[in-house]
VMD Tcl script that draws the C-alpha trace (Angstrom):
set ca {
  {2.18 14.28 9.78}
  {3.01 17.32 7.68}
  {2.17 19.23 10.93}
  {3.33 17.76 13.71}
  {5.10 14.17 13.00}
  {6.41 13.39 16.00}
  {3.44 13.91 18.13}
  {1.71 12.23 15.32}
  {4.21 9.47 15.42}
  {3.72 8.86 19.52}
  {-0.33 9.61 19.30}
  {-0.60 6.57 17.01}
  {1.87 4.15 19.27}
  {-0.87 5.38 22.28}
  {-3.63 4.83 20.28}
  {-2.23 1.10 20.14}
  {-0.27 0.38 17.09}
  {2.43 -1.22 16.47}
  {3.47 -0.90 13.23}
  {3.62 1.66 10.72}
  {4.26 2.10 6.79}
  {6.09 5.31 5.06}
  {5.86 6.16 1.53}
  {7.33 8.46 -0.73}
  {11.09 7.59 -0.77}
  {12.47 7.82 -4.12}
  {10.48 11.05 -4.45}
  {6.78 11.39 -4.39}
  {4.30 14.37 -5.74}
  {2.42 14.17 -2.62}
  {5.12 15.18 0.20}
  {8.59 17.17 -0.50}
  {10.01 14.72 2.11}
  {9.19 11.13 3.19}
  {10.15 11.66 6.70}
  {8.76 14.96 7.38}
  {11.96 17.02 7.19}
  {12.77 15.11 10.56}
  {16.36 13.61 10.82}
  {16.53 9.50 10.47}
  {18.25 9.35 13.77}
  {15.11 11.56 15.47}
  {12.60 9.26 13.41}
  {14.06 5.96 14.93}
  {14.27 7.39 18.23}
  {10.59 8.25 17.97}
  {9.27 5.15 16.50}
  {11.22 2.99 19.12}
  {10.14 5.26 22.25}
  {6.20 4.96 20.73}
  {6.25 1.47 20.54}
  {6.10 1.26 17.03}
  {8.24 -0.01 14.10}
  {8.36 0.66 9.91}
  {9.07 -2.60 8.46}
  {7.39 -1.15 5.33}
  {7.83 2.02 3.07}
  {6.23 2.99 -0.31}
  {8.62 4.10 -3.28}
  {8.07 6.34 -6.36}
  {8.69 4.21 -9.63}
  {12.24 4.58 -10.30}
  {14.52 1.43 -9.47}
  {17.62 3.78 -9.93}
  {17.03 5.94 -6.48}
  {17.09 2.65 -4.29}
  {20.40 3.82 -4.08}
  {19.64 6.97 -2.36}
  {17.71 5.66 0.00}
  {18.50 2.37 1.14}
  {20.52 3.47 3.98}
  {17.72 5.43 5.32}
  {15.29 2.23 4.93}
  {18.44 0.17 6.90}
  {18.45 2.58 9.28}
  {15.01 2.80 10.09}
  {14.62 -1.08 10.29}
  {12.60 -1.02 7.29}
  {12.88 -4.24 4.72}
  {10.59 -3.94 2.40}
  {9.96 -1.14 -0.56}
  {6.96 -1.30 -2.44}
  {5.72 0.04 -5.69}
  {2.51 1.94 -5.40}
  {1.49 3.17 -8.56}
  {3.81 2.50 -11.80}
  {4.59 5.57 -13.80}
  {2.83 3.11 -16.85}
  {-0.52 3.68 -15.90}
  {-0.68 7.52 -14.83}
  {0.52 10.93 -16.65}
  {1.55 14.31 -15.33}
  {0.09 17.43 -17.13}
  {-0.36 21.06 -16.69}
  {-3.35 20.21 -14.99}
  {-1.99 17.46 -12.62}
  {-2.21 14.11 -12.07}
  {-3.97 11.92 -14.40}
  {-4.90 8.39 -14.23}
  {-4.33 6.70 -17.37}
  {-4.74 3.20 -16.08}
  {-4.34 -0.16 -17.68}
  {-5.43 -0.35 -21.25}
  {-4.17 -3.00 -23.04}
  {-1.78 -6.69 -22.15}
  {1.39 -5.31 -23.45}
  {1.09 -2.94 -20.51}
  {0.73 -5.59 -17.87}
  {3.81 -7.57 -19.67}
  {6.01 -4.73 -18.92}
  {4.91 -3.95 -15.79}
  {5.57 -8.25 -14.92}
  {9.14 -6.92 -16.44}
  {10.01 -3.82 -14.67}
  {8.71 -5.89 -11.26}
  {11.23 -8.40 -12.04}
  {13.92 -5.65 -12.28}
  {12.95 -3.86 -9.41}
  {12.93 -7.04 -7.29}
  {16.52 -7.28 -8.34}
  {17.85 -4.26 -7.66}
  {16.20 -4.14 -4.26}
  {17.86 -7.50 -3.54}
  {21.01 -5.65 -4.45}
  {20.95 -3.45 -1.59}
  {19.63 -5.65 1.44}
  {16.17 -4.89 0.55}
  {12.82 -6.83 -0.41}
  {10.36 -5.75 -2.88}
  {6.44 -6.23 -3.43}
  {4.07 -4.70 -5.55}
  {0.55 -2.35 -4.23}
  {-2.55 -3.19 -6.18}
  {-5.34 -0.58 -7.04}
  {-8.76 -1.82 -9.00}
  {-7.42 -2.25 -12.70}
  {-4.92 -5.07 -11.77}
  {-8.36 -7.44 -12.16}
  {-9.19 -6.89 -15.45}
  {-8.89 -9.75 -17.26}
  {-6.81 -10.13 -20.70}
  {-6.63 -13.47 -22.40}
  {-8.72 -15.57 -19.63}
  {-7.05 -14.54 -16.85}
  {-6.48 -10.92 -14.18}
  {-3.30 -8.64 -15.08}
  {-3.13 -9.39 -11.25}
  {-2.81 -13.40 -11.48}
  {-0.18 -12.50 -14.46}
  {1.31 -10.81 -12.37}
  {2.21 -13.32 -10.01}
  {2.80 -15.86 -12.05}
  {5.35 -13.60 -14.37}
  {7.45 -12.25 -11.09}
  {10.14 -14.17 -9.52}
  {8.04 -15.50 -6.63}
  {11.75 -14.74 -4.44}
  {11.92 -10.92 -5.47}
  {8.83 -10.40 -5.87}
  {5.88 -9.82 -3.18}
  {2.46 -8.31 -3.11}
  {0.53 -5.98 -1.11}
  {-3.09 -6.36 -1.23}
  {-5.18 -3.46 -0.67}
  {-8.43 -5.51 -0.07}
  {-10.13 -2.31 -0.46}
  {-9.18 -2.09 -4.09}
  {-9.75 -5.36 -4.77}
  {-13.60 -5.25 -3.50}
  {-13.84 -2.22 -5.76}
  {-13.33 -4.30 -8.19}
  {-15.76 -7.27 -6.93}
  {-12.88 -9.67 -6.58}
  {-12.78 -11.98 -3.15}
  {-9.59 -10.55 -1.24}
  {-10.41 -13.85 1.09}
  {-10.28 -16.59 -2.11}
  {-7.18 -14.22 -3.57}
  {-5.13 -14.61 -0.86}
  {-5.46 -18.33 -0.26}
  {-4.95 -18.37 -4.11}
  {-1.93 -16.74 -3.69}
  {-0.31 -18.32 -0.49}
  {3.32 -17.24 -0.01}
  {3.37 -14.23 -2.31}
  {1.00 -11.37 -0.20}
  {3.10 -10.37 2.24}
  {0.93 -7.27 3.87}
  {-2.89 -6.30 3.13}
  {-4.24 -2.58 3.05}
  {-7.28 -2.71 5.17}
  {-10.39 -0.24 4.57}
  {-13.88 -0.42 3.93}
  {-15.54 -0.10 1.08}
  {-19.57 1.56 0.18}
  {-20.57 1.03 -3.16}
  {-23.01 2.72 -2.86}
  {-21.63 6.08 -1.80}
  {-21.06 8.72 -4.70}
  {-18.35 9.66 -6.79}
  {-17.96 12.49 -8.80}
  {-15.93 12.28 -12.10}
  {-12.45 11.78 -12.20}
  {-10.25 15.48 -12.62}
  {-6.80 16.02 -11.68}
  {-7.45 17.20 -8.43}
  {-9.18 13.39 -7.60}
  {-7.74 11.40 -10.58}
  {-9.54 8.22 -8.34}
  {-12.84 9.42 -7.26}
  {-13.45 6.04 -5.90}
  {-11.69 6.45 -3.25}
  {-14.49 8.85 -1.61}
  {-16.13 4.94 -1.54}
  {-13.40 3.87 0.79}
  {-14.05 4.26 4.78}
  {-12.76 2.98 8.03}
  {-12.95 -0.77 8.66}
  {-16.08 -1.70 10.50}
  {-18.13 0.96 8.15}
  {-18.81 -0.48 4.73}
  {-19.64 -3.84 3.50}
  {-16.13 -6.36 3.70}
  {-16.09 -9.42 5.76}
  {-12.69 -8.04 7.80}
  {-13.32 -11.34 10.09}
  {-13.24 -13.57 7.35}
  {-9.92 -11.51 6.07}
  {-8.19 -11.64 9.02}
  {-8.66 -15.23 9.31}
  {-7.42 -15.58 5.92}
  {-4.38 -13.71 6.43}
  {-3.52 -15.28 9.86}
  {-3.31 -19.20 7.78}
  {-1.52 -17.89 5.20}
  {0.82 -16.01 7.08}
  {0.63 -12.01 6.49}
  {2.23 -10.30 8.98}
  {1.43 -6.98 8.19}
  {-1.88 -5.33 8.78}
  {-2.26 -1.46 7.32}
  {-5.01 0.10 8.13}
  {-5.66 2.85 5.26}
  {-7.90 5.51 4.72}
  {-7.22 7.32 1.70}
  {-9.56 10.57 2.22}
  {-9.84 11.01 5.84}
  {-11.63 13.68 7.60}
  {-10.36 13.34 10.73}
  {-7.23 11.20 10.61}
  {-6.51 10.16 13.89}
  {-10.33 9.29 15.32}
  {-10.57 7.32 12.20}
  {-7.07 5.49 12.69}
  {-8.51 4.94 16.40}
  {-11.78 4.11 15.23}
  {-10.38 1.59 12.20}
  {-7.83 0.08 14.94}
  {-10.38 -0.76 17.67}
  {-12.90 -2.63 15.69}
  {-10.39 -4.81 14.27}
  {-8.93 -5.65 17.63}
  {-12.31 -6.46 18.56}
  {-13.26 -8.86 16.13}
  {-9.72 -10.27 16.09}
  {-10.72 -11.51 19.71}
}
mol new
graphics top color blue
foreach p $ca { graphics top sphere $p radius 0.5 }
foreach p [lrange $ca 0 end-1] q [lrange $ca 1 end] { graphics top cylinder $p $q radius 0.2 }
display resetview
């Protein structure tokens, strides 16, 4: 993408997709720009003539820049922001990013708050909201996950989810059980693989989440992506990501990742 995001753009609608998710609106310390310094109008146009469309974007965590893009999100047909990693659980120093993660309950009863806000204030402006686990949403505090806090703390009518299944493996929850548990309120799924097996160096700033050199392409690792799919299809997810957070070779993976789940869709 930060090459070539057009071509990018119509090799994945030839490739087969059909749907796409951006991040980094709001500002993000991965890309200077969300859309690849290509104008909105030349986006569309590209997404439309590929085949494709962006129903879905990820958002840095600051409610007050909904403002400054929510025409671009309009524009694009996208109706859904969603938080990916709240400011609460990670710190930037001199030597870069560093994962702080969830230490204590008082943590996860803010983060039910600032959900709650956000939800609001993407209401606001035409927009839905959901939130993007990672592994330390299932730890438990008092008898139960941060994650099933969570969703029972959120307005359940602002407030959606995003399961990365690939996360939630990580952390040897059942995505399958998870998401009948929570019917209604997971509105898209992440899908990768997952090796537990595979090593990890320790965490640094330059790979604050080593796990994710455990993460693969669907079809490669150890989750049940029939039995998910399945599971998504009764309780009504629409969206299926395919993500692959460390990729060597982004769009043979993205071709490899879409093909086996096509075929064991059938």
């Amino acid at each position: 993408m930060l090459a070539n995001p057009m071509a990018t753009i119509r090799t994945l609608g030839n490739i087969g997709y059909s749907e796409v998710e951006f991040f980094g609106f709001g500002g993000n310390s991965f890309i200077d720009d969300p859309l690849y310094n290509v104008p909105t109008h030349e986006m569309k146009a590209c997404l439309r003539s590929s085949g494709l469309r962006a129903k879905l974007t990820h958002i840095s965590d600051n409610v007050e820049k909904i403002s400054e893009y929510e025409n671009t999100c309009l524009s694009l047909g996208i109706d859904t922001i969603i938080l990916g990693m709240p400011s609460d659980f990670v710190k930037i120093t001199p030597a870069g990013f560093e994962l702080v993660g969830l230490q204590n309950f008082d943590q996860v009863k803010r983060l039910a708050d600032k959900l709650n806000v956000f939800g609001k204030e993407a209401h606001k402006y035409g927009l839905n909201f959901a939130y993007h686990n990672h592994h330390f949403e299932f730890k438990e505090f008092e008898g139960q996950t941060a994650y099933d806090y969570l969703v029972k703390h959120t307005d359940p009518k602002r407030v959606k989810f995003e399961l990365d299944v690939g996360w939630c493996v990580a952390a040897e929850i059942d995505p399958v059980a998870l998401i009948h548990k929570h019917k209604g309120r997971i509105i898209s799924c992440h899908l990768k693989d997952f090796i537990r097996t595979l090593k990890m160096p320790e965490a640094s700033p330059e790979l604050p989440l080593p796990e994710l050199l455990r993460f693969v392409v669907p079809g490669m690792g150890s989750i049940n992506f029939s039995d998910i799919l399945a599971a998504m299809e009764a309780t009504g997810i629409a969206h299926k990501i395919i993500e692959i957070d460390i990729a060597t070779d982004p769009i043979q993976q993205s071709r490899q990742g879409l093909e086996y789940l096509k075929k064991i869709a059938l």
